[in-house]
N, C-alpha and C positions, 0 to 999 in steps of 0.2 A: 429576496428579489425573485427567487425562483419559485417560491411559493406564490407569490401576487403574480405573475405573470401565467401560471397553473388557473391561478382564481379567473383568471381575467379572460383567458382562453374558455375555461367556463361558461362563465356570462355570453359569451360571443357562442355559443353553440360549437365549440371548436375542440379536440379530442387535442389531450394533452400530448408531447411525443416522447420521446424516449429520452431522448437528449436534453430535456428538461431535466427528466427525473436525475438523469446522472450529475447534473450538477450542482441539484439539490441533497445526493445523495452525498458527494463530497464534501458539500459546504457543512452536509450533518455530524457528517463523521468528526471534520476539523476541527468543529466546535464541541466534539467529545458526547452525542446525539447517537449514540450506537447502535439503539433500539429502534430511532426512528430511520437511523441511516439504513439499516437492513431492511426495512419496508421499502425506500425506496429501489434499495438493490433491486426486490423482485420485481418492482415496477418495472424499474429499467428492464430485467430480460421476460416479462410480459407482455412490453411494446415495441422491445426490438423486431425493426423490419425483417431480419434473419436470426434464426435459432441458435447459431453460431457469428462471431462475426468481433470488432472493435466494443461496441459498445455491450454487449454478453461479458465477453471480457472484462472490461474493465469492473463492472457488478460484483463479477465472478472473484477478482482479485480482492474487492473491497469486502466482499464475505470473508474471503480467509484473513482478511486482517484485521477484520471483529472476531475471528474464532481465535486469532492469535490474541488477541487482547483479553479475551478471558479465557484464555488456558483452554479449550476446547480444541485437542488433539485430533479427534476425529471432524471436527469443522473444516482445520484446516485442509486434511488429509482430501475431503470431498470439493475445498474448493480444487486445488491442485488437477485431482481425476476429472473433476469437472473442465479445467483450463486446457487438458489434454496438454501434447506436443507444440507449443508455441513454435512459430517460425520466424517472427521480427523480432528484432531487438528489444525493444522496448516489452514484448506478452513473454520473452523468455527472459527479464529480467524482474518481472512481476513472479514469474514461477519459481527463480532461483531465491527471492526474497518469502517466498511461502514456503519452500521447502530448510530454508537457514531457520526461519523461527518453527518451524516442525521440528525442525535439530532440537535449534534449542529445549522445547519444550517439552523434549523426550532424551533430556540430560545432555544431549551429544554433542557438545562445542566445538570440539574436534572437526565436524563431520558441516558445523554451520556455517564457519568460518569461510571456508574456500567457497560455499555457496550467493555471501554474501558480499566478500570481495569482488568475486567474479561479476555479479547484477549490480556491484556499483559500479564498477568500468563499463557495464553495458549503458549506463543509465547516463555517463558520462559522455559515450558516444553518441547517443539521440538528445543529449543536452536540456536530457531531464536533474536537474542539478537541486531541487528539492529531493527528488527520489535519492538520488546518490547522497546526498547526505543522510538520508534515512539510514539508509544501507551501509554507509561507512558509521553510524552510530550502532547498530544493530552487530556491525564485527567486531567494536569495540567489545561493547557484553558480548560476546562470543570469546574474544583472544582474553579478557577478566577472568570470566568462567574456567580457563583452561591454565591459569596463573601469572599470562604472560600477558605481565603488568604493562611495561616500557611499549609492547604494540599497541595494548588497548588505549593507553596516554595517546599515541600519536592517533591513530584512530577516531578515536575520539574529536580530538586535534583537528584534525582535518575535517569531520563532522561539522564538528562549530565554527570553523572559521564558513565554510562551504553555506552554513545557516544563515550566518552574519551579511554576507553576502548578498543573499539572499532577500536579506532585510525581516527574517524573523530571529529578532533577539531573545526571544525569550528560550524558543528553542539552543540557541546557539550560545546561551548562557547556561542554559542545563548541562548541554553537552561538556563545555571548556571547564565547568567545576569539577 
């Protein structure tokens, strides 16, 4: 949709916006488009109307969540310095979820855990409840990693029911197996 809507802006002589791109760039990501969803990341902060700002951000996070997804330690490390100091809920709970899978991804479970519990209560508080589910799946593999079975079960647990919810089962069939 957000592609024919880019087309059609086109045709009309009409300069595509930013806010297009990022919802193209989610839908790409979602559908597991990782390559393509990163072109549009940089769309998005080439047509952002400020250098910094909501929609920088949110580009910015979905970078480190392609460099978390292929193991690219230093990706994510650049989105993070990129995302700077977050001040809202919501850009410091995107940070505490780049910096849990930097843990992870640099052995330290220990160290991801509290980052990732923590950015699911944030996420629960602006009543982002996909993200919090991410996030309490993400502690799950964190509290596994670290042997501590019965947290990651509940974790877990709470993942998939929270997915369920949600109305993605398949996610929330992953998780509760």
């Amino acid at each position: 949709q957000a592609m024919q809507t880019r087309e059609e802006l086109r045709r009309r002589g009409a300069a595509p916006f930013a806010e297009l791109y990022l919802v193209e760039m989610v839908a790409l990501y979602e559908a597991g488009d990782r390559d393509r969803a990163e072109v549009m990341a940089d769309q998005v902060i080439e047509l952002a109307p400020a250098p910094s700002g909501p929609l920088v951000d949110r580009a910015l996070f979905l970078r480190g969540r392609i460099a978390a997804d292929r193991a690219d330690t230093a990706g994510v490390s650049r989105a993070l310095a990129q995302l700077g100091n977050a001040q809202n809920a919501e850009l410091r709970a995107d940070r505490l979820e780049l910096l849990g899978r930097l843990n992870l991804l640099e052995d330290r479970p220990k160290r991801a855990l509290p980052a990732f519990r923590e950015g699911a209560d944030l996420r629960r508080d602006v009543e982002d409840y996909v993200g919090m589910a991410r996030a309490l799946a993400l502690a799950g593999e964190a509290a596994h990693a670290t042997g501590r079975a019965a947290e990651a079960a509940d974790l877990y647990f709470r993942a998939g029911r929270s997915a369920e919810l949600e109305g993605n089962q398949t996610q929330a069939r992953r998780w509760l197996e």
